[in-house]
C-alpha positions in Angstrom: 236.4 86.5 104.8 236.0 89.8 104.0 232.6 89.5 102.5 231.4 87.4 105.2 232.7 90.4 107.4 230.7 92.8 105.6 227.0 91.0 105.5 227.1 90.5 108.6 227.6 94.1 109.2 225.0 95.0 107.1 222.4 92.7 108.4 222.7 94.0 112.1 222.8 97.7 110.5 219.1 96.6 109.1 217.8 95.0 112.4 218.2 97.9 114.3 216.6 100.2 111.4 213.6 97.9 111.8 213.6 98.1 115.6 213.5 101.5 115.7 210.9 102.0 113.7 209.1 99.3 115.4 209.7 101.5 118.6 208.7 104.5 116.9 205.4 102.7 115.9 204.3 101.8 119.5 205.5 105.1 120.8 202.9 106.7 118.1 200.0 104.4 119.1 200.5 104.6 122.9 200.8 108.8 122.5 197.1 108.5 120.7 195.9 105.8 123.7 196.5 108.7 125.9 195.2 111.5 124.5 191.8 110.1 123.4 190.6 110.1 127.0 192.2 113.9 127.3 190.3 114.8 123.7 187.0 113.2 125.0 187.3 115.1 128.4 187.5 117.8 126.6 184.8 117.7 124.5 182.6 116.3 127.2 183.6 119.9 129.3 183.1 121.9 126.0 179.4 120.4 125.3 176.8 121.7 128.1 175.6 118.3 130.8 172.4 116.8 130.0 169.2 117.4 132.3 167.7 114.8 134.2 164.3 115.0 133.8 162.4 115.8 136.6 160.1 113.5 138.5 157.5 116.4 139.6 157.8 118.1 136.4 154.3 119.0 134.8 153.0 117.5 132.0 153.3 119.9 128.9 149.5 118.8 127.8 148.3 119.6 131.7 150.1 123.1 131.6 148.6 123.8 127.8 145.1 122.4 128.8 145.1 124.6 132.0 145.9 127.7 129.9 143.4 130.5 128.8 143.4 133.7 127.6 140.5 134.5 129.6 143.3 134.5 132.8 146.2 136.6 130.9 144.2 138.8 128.8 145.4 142.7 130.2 143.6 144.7 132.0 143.4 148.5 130.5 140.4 150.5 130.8 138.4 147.2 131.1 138.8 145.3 134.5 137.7 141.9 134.5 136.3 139.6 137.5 138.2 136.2 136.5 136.7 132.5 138.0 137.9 129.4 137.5 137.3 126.0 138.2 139.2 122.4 137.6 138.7 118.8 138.4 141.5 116.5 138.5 143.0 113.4 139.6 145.3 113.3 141.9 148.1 110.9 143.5 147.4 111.7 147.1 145.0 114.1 147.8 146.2 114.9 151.2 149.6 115.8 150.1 148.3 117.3 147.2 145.8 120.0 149.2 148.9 120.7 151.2 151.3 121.3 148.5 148.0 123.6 146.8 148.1 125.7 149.9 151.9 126.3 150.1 151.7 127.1 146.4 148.9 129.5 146.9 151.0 131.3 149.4 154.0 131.6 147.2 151.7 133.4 144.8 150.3 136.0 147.3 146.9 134.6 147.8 145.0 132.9 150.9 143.0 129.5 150.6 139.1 130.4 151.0 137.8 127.1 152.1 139.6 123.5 152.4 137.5 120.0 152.6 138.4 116.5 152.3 136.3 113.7 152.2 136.5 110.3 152.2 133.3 108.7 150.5 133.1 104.9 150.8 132.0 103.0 147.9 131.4 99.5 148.6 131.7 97.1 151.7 132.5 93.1 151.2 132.6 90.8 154.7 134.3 87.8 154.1 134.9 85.3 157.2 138.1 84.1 158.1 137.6 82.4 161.3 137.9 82.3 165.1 134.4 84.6 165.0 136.1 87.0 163.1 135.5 88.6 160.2 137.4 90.8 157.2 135.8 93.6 156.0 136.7 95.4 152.3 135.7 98.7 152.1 136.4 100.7 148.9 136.8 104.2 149.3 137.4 107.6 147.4 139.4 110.5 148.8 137.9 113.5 147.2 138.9 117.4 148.2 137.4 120.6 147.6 139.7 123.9 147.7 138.4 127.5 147.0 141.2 129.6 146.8 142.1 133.2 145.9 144.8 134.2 144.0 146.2 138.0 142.7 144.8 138.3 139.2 147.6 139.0 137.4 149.7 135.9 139.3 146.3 133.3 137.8 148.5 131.8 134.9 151.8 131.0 136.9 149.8 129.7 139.7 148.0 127.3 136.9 151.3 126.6 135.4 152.5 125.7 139.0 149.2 123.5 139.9 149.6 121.2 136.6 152.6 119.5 138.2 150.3 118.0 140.7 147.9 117.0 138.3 147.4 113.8 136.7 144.3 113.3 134.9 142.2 116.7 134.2 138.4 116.3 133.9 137.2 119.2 133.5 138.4 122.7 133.8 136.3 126.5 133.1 137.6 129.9 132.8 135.8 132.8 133.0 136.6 136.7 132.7 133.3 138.8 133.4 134.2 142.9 132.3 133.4 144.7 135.0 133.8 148.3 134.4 130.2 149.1 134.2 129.5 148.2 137.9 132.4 150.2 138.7 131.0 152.9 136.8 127.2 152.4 139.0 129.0 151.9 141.6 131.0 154.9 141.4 127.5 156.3 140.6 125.2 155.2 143.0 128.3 156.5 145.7 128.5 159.7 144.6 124.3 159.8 144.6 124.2 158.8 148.3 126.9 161.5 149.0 125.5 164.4 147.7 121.7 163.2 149.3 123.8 163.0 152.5 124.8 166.5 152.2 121.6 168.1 151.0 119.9 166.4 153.8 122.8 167.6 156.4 121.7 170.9 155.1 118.1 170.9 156.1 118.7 169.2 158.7 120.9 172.6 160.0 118.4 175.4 159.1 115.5 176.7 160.9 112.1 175.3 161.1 109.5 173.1 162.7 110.9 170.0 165.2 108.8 167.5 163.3 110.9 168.7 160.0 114.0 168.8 161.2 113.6 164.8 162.9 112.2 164.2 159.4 115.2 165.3 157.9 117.7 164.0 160.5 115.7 160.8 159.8 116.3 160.7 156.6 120.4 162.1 156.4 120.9 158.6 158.5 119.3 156.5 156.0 121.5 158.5 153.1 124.4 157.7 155.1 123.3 153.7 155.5 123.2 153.5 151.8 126.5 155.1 151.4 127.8 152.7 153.9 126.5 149.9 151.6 127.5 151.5 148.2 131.0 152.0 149.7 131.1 148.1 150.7 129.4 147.0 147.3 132.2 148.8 145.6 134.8 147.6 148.0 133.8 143.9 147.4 133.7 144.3 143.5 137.7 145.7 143.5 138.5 143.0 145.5 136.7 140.4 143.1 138.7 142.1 140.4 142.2 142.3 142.4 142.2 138.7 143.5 140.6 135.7 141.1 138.8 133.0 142.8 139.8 129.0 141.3 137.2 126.2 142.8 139.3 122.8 142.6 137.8 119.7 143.2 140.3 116.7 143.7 140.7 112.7 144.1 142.5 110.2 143.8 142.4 106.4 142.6 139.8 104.1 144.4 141.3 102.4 147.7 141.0 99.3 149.7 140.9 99.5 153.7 141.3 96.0 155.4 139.7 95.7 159.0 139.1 93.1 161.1 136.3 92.6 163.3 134.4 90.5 165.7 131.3 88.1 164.1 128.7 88.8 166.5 126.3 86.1 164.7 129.3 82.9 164.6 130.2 83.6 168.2 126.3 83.3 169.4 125.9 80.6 167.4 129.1 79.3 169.3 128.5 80.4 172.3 124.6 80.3 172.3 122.5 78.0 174.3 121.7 74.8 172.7 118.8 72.9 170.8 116.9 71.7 173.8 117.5 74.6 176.1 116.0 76.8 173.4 113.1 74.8 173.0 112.4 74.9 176.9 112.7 78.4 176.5 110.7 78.5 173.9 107.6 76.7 175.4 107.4 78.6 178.3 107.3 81.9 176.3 104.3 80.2 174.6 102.4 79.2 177.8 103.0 82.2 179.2 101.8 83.8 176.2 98.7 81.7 176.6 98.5 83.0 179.8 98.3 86.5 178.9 95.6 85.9 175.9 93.4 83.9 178.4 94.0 87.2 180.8 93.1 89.9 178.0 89.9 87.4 176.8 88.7 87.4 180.5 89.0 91.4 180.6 86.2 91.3 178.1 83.7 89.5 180.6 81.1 92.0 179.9 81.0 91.6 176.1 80.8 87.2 176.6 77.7 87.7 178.9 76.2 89.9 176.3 76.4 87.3 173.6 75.8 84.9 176.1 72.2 86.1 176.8 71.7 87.0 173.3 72.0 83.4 172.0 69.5 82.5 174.9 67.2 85.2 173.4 67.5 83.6 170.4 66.9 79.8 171.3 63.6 81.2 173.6 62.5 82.4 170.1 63.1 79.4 168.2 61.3 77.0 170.8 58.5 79.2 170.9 58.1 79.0 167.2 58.5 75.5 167.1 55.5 75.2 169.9 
């Protein structure tokens, strides 16, 4: 009895061992369920969010085919006069000349000229009833921008334009030196100045009237050609502060739909029929008859001379014959 007594004690003592480590075990398991989530929270906040790339972001090849060092080269003691010119595809080319001009004006430069085109390529009628008729036309958008931007700013304002690129033809940079015709300028200015002042001179002194209108004369001229040097040299600093890009744009061929009216189907519709047009048409001959028989009788003069002239020339026959 005893025994029996003490088994059974032993084997309850062992059932709740192994339930409690059973607990323990799913305790454990449900503790690392939780913090997995926490841990990959965590590391998700740690690690910096990925970019979404964006949908007008340039194409690295456009930006590095629109680059030069012809348009970032410094300017030191030699100033250059920097060009440009691109042609490029486009998706819209309306959209795109606007967005060219807004970008032009974030850059400090002013659009020169702006024109847009629409150049029609081919036509195709094709009936589709009730006297109507569809008509295809393929067409190309094309635009032309001249624009001025500073020179310095020539390389972000490329970087900028790539984004609306999206085919380049062609492109061409070009930095011309210019600090020789600064220096003829400079020159030719201080030539005209010091001829202006020599002639203001002997212009003041004493001497004959004729001399002095010679000399007056000839201080205006000195002063018209500094006028013009001091313009010439005005125009070449701004060529050299501000670089002028030609662009020439378009987009993908497009097809306009249009319906019209079939002028030829609706006479033949509505025209007059087979034996009204041939009444029609045999009067206009008879009275075209008319009028030849009116223009042959205007010629009466010219019928009587051939008239007695083959008389003449039957009297001559007979005679012979006699």
């Amino acid at each position: 009895m005893r025994t029996t007594l003490h088994a059974g004690l032993l084997a309850c003592a062992l059932m709740a061992v192994l339930g409690g480590c059973s607990r323990q075990k799913m305790a454990d398991e449900a503790a690392a369920d939780a913090a997995s989530p926490a841990m990959e929270t965590a590391a998700g906040a740690a690690a910096p969010p990925a970019e979404a790339p964006s949908a007008a972001a340039p194409s690295p090849d456009v930006q590095a085919q629109l680059q030069s060092s012809a348009t970032t080269q410094e300017q030191g003691e030699r100033r250059f006069i920097r060009t440009a010119s691109a042609e490029f595809r486009v998706r819209d080319v309306y959209r795109s000349t606007l967005a060219i001009e807004d970008l032009v004006a974030r850059q400090g430069g002013f659009v020169a000229n702006n024109r847009v085109q629409a150049h029609v390529d081919d036509i195709q009628l094709r009936p589709s009833g009730d006297g109507k008729l569809v008509e295809l036309a393929t067409y190309t958008v094309r635009g032309n921008l001249q624009v001025r931007v500073p020179s310095e700013r020539t390389q972000a304002f490329l970087r900028e334009l790539a984004a609306q690129v999206e085919f380049l033809d062609s492109r061409q940079f070009d930095a011309v030196d210019a600090q020789f015709d600064l220096l003829r300028q400079r020159l030719a200015y201080a030539r005209h100045q010091d001829a202006q002042h020599a002639l203001g001179d002997a212009a003041a002194q004493r001497g004959k009237a004729g001399e002095k209108v010679d000399a007056i004369s000839a201080r205006a001229d000195a002063q018209s050609q500094r006028d013009e040097a001091t313009i010439a040299r005005a125009t070449l600093e701004d060529r050299i502060a501000f670089a002028t890009i030609d662009l020439a744009l378009y987009q993908s061929p497009q097809v306009r739909r249009t319906e019209r009216m079939d002028v030829d189907a609706v006479v033949r519709r509505d025209g007059p029929g087979f034996f009204a047009r041939l009444g029609h048409a045999l009067r206009v001959g008879w009275h075209g008859s008319l009028e030849v028989v009116i223009a042959l009788s205007r010629l009466w003069m010219l019928w009587l001379v051939v008239l007695a002239a083959v008389l003449v020339v039957r009297a001559r026959r007979r005679l012979r014959k006699s």
